[in-house]
C-alpha positions in Angstrom: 27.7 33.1 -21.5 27.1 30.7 -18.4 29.3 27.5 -18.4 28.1 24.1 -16.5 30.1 21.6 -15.0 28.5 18.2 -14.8 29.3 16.7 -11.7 28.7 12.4 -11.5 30.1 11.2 -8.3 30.3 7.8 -9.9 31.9 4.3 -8.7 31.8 0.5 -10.2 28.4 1.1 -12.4 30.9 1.3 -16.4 27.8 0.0 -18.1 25.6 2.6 -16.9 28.6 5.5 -17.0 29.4 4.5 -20.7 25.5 5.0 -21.3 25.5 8.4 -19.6 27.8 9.4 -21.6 26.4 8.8 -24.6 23.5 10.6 -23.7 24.7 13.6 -21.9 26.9 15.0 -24.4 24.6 15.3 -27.7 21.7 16.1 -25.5 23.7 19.3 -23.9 25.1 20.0 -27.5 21.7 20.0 -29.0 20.5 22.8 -26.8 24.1 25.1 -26.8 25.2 24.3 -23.3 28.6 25.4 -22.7 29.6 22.5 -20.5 32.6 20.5 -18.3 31.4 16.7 -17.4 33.4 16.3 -14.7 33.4 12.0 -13.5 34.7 11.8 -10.2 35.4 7.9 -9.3 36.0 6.9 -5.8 38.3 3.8 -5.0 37.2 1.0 -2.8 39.4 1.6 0.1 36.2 3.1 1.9 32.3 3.6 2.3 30.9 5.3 -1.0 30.4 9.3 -0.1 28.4 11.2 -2.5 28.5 14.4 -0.8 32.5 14.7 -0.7 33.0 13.3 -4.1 30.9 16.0 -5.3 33.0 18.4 -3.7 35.9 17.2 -4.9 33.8 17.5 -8.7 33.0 21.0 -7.7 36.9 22.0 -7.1 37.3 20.2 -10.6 34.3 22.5 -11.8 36.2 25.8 -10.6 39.2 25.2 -12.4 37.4 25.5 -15.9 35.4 28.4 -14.8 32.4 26.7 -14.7 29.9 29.2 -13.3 26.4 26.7 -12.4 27.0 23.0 -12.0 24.8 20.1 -11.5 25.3 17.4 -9.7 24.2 14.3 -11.2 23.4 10.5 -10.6 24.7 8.2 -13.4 21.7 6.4 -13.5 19.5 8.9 -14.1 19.7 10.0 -18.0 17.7 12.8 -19.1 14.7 12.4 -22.1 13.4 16.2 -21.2 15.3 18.1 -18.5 16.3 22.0 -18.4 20.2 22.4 -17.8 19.9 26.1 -18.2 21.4 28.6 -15.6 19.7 29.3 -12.8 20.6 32.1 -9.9 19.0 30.2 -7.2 19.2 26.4 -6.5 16.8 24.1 -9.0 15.7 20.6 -8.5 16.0 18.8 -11.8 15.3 14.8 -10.3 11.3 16.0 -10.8 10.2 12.8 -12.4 8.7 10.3 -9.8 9.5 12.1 -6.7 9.8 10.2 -3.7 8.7 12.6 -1.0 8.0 16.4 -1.4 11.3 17.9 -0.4 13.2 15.4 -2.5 16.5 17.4 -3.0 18.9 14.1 -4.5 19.3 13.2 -8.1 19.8 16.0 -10.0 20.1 19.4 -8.4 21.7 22.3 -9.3 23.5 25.3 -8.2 25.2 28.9 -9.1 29.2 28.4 -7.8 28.4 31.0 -5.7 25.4 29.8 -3.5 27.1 26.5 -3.2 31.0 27.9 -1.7 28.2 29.9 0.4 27.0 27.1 1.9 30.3 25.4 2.5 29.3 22.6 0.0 28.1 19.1 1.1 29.0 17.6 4.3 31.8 15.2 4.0 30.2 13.4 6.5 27.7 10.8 5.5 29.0 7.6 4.1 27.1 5.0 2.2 23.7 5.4 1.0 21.6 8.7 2.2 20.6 11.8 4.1 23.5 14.2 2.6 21.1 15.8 0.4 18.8 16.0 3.0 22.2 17.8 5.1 22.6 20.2 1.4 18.8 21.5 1.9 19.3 22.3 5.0 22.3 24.0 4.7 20.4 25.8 2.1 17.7 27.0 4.8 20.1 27.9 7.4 21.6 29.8 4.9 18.8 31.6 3.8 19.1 30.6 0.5 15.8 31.4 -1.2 13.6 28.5 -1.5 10.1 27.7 -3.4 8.2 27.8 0.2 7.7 25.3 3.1 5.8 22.2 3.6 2.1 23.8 4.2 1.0 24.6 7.7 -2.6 22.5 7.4 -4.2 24.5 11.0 -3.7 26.7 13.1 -4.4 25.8 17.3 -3.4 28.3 19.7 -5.4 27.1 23.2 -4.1 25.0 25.7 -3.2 21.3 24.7 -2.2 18.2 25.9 1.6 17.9 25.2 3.5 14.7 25.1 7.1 14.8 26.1 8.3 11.9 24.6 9.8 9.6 26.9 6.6 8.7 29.2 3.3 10.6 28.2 0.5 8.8 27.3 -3.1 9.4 28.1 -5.9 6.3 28.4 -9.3 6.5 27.3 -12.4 3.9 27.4 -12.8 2.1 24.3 -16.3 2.3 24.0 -16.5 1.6 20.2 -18.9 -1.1 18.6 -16.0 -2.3 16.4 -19.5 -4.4 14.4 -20.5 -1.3 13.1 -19.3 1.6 11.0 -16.4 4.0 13.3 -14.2 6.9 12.4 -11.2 8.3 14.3 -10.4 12.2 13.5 -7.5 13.3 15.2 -5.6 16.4 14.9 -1.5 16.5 15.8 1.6 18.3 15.7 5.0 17.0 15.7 7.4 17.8 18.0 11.3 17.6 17.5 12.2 13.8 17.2 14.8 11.6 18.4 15.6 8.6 17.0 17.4 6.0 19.0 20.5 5.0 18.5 20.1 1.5 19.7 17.4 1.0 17.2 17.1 0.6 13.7 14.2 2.1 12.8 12.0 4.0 15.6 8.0 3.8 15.8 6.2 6.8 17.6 2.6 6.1 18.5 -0.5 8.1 18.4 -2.8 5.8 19.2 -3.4 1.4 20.4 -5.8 -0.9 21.2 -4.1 -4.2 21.8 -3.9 -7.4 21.3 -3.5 -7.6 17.4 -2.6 -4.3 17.4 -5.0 -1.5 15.8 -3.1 1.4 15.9 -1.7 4.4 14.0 2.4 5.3 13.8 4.7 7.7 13.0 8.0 6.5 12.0 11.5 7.2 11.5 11.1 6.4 7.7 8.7 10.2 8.0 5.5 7.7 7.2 2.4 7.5 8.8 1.0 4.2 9.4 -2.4 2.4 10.1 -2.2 -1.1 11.2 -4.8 -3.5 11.6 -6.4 -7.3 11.8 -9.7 -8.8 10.7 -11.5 -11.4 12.8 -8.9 -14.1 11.2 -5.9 -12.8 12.0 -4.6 -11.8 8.8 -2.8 -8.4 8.9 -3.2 -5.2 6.7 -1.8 -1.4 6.9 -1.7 1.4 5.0 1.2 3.9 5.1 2.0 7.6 3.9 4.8 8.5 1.6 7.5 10.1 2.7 6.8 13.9 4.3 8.5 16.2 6.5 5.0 17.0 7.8 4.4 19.3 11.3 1.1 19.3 11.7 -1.3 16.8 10.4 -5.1 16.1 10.0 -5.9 12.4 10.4 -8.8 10.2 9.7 -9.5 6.7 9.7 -13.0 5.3 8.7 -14.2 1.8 8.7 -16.7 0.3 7.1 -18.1 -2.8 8.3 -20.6 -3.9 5.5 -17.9 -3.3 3.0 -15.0 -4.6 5.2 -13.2 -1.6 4.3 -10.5 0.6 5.8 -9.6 4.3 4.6 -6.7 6.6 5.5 -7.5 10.1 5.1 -4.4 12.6 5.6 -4.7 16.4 5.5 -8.2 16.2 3.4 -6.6 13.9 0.9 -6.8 9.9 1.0 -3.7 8.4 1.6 -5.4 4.6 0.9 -8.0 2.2 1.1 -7.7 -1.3 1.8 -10.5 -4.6 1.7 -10.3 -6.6 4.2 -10.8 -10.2 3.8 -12.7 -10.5 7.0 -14.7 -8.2 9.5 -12.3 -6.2 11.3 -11.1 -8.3 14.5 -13.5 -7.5 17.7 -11.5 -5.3 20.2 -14.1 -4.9 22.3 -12.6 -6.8 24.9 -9.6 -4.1 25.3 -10.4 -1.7 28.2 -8.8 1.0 27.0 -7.0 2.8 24.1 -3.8 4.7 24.5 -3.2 7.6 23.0 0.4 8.7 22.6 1.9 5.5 23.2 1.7 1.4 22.4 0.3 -0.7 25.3 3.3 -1.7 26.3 4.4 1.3 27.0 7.9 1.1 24.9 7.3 3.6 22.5 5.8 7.3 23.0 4.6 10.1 20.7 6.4 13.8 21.3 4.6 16.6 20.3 0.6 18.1 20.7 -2.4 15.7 20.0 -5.5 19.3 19.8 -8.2 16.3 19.0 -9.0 13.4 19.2 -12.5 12.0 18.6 -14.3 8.9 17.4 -17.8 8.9 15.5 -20.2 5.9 15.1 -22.3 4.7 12.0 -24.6 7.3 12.6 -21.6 10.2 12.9 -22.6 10.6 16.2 -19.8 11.7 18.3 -18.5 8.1 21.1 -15.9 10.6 22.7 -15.0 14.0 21.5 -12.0 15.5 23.3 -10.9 18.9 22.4 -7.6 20.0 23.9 -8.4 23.4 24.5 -11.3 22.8 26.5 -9.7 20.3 28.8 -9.9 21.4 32.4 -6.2 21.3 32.8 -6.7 21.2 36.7 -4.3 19.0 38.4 -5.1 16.4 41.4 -2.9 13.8 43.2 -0.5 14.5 40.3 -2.7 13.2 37.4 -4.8 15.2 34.8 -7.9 14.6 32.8 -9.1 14.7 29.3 -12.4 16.1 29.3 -15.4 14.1 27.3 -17.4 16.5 25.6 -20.3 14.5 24.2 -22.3 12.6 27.2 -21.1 9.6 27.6 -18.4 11.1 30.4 -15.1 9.0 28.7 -12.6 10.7 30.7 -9.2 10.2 29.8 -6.8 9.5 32.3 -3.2 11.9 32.0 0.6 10.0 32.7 3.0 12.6 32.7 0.7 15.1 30.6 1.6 18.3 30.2 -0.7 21.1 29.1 0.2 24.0 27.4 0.2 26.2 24.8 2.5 24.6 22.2 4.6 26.2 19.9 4.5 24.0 16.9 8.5 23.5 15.7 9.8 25.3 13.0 9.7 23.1 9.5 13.4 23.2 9.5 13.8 20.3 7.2 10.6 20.5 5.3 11.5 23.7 2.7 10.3 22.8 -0.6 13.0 23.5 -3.4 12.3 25.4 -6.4 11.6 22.7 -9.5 11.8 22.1 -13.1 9.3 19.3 -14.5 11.5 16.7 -15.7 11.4 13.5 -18.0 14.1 10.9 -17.3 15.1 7.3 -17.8 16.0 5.4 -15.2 18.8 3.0 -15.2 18.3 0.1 -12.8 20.5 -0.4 -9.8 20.0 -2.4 -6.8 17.5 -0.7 -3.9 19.2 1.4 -1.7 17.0 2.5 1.0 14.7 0.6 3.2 13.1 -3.3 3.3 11.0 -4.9 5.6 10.7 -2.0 7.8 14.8 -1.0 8.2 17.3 0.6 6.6 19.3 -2.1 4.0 22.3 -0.5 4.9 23.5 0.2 8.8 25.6 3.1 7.5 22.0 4.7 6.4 20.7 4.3 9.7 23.8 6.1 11.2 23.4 8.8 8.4 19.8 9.3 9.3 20.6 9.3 13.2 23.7 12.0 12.5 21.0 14.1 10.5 18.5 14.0 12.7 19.9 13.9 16.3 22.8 16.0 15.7 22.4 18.6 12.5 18.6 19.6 12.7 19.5 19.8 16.7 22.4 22.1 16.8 24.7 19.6 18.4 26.7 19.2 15.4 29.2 22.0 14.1 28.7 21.7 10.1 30.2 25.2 10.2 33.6 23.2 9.8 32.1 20.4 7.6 32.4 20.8 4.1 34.8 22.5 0.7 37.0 24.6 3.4 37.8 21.1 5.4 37.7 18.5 2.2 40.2 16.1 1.6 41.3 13.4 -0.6 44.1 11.4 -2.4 43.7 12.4 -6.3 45.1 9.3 -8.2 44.5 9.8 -11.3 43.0 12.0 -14.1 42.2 11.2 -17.3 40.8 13.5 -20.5 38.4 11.2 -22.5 38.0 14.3 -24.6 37.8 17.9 -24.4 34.4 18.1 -22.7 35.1 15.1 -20.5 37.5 14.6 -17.4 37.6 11.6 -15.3 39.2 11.9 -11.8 40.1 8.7 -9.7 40.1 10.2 -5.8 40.7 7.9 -2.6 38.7 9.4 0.7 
């Protein structure tokens, strides 16, 4: 028979501890769980560290033979979730996910796949990321997952790639912004960088200034349309969360009804009403593509399309990557117009190529069982007003990104072989439950 150990990396929430306990032990009872609850307390010496305190919870785990464990957030207290045994990792935190590769919460794990992946990093401290560090460890691991975020095309011509730091391409903006328009535009994401001197990062893919009309990607993995009507007030409409490559994109607006739609992959993403006509940019020259007009932000990656249609769906500019010319003159490149109004896009630092679209590496989806759970409040952790609430998350999110998806960080000597801590105290509240007080 399988035995579970419960791990709750757990500090200064006794309200919502004393209430997990009081659910967590009858519920597991009630289905013939043979189970450890292991409470692992951290002291307030330093940051909070999830990942190393369930470490720490594992080692507990070991010691009483537990064979599976499940690490678990105090505030989440099940109503209908499946603690049974599992040979591969499950995601149990399946009520309200967040973002499709959601890996926090409640996940659990055979002992053996997790000492095989050297446990969390004991690296990220305060609020994030280190489950996004476990999945990955997972994939680079080979540890069998349910499948990867969904390739949506397939483009295997030439293209326009931007690198980045300086690409960006300018077209006419020839669009009756009185009337019905649609964008479609086609992408791929490269490998981002976030900066480090920022705290949040915005990566364009298309501007027309002056009250901006744009659409972002951002460091929060959202895309986002922006936009004013003729009064100045401001509207946008953003994507969940998604570890995304490759996206389809369109944006339609519809004057009579003063309406903007966000279409993403085939599905809508949102609609908004504006309270005005849509503000008249038909004084802007131009629109860039892969970058804001101030040329302070830049896309990195392969834009395959990028076309806009009038009221009557017929095509303003229509620019198909693998039918550029590709030719080079005097240093510059052009983006061919292929309907015949001759909008020829002018290249900065374009380069065009076939481009191999990145690997997914952080976008595997984990295996799942449907969950019901209650959630205990607790103050919002994550972002507000367009940053992180916490710098620490910001620097977790930069570590994750910049340095463990790239290579430059070793996590080979990150995790249960290098763990360390202080155990201060340990205390049996009864025979299923044991309480460890750790300093990090």
């Amino acid at each position: 028979m399988h035995k579970l150990g419960v791990i709750v990396p757990y500090r200064n929430r006794w309200e919502q501890l004393e209430e997990f306990e009081q659910v967590i032990e009858p519920y597991l009872k009630e289905r013939g769980i043979d189970y450890k609850i292991i409470i692992v307390e951290q002291d307030n010496a330093s940051s909070f560290n999830r990942g190393m305190l369930c470490n720490i919870g594992f080692k507990e785990a070991t010691k009483h033979r537990c064979d599976y464990v499940v690490f678990h957030d105090v505030d989440m207290l099940p109503k209908n979730i499946d603690y049974s045994y599992s040979d591969t990792p499950i995601h149990l935190a399946t009520d309200e996910l967040p973002f499709d590769t959601y890996f926090g919460g409640i996940t659990l794990f055979p002992s053996n796949l997790f000492r095989k992946i050297d446990g969390f990093s004991n690296m990220y401290w305060g609020w994030g990321f280190e489950d996004d560090d476990l999945r990955y460890r997972c994939i680079k691991n080979d540890i069998e997952f349910k499948s990867k975020v969904n390739t949506n095309y397939q483009y295997n011509d030439s293209t326009v790639i931007f690198n980045g730091i300086d690409s960006y391409i300018k077209i006419p903006n020839s669009i009756n912004y009185l009337r019905d328009f649609k964008f479609n535009i086609d992408l791929r994401l490269d490998n981002l960088s976030y900066n480090h001197e920022k705290t949040s990062d915005v990566f364009p893919i298309f501007n027309i200034e002056g009250y901006d009309f744009a659409l972002n990607y951002s460091s929060f993995r959202r895309f986002v349309v922006q936009c004013f009507d003729i009064k100045g007030n401001y509207y946008q409409i953003y994507s969940k969360p998604n570890h995304l490559t490759t996206a389809q994109i369109t944006i339609q607006y519809k004057s009579s009804e003063k309406q903007i739609s966000f279409l993403l992959n085939g599905k809508e993403v949102g609609t908004i009403d504006l309270e005005y006509k849509l503000r008249n940019y038909k004084k802007v020259e131009s629109i860039f593509i892969g970058a804001d007009n101030k040329l302070e932000n830049f896309f990195k990656g392969a834009i395959d399309r990028f076309s806009i249609q009038d009221a009557n769906d017929d095509y303003i500019c229509k620019y198909y990557s693998g039918n550029s010319n590709g030719l080079e003159e005097e240093n510059k490149y052009f983006w061919e117009d292929l309907t015949s109004n001759n909008n020829t896009g002018e290249f900065t630092n374009i380069h065009c190529s076939v481009f191999d679209t990145r690997e997914a590496k952080d976008g595997h989806i984990p295996f799942r069982r449907p969950s019901k759970i209650r959630f205990l409040k607790h103050d919002n952790n994550g972002f507000d007003g367009g940053r992180w609430i916490s710098d620490l998350t910001r620097w977790n999110q930069l570590r994750y990104n910049n340095e463990v998806l790239n290579g430059v960080y070793d996590d080979t000597k990150d995790g249960l072989s290098t763990l360390k801590y202080l155990l201060q105290g340990r205390m049996k509240k009864n025979k299923d439950i044991v309480h460890l007080n750790v300093g990090i």
